[in-house]
N, C-alpha and C positions, 0 to 999 in steps of 0.2 A: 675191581678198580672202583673206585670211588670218585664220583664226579656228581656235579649238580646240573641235572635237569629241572627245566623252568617250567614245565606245563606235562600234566600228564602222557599228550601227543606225544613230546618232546622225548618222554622216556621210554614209550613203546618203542619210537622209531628206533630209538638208540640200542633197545633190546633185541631189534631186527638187525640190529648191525645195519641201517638204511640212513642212519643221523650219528657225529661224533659226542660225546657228551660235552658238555662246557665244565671247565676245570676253574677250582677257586681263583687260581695264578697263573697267570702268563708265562710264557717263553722268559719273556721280558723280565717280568717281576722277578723269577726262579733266577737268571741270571744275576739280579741287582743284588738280590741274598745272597749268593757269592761273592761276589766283587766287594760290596759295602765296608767290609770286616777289615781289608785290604785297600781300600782305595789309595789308601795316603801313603802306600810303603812304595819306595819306588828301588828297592832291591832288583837285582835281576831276576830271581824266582819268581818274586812278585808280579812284574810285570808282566813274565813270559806264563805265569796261570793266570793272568786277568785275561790276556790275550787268549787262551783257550777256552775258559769261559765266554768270553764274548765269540768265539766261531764254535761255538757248540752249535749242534743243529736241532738235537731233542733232548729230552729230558732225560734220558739213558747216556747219553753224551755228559751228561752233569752229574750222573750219577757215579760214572765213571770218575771224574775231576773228585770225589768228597774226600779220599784220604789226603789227597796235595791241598783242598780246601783245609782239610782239619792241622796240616802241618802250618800253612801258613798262619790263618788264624792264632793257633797257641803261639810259632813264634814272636807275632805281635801283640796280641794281646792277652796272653797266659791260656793257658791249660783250661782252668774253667770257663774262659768265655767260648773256649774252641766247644767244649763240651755242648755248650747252651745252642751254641751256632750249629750242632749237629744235628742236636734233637729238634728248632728248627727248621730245618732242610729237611730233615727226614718227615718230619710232618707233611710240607710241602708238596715232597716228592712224591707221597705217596697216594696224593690225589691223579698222579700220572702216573704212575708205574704198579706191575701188579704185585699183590700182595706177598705174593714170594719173595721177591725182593728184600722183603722185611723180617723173615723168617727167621734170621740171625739175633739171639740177644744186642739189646742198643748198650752203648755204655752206660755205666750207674753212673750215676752223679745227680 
């Protein structure tokens, strides 16, 4: 996993498993990156994946949401900004989740 430790201290501790690492992005922020692409649609799909995005608990909760992300996105705003908005997210994600997760070719584009 990849996270940002602030002080040397800070990184031992976190390599004793005694401290959590600090992550570039928030709950918060990781949310807003979903939501953002979609705010303005107020389909039903739409609103019913904002609403699960927003009662996400963890970052694997979100991670789970990316293919209903990646549909909504294209259908609003085309196919390549879904793509942009993937690799994105997946950037993000991947300061919280472990690198397995990624194991999978990303899409080209």
């Amino acid at each position: 996993m990849i996270a940002l430790c602030t002080s040397a201290l800070h990184s031992l501790l976190c390599l004793l498993g005694l401290a959590q690492p600090r992550h570039q992005f928030s709950m918060d922020d990781l949310k807003t990156m979903f939501i953002n692409p979609v705010r303005d649609a107020e389909d039903h799909r739409s609103r019913a994946f904002r609403f699960s995005v927003e009662t996400a608990q963890s970052a694997d909760d979100l991670w789970h949401l990316r293919s209903r992300a990646y549909l909504r996105v294209s259908e609003h705003a085309g196919q390549a900004e879904a793509q942009r908005f993937l690799r994105k997210v997946d950037a993000a994600l991947a300061d919280w989740l472990p690198p397995a997760r990624f194991s999978r070719p990303a899409l080209a584009g």
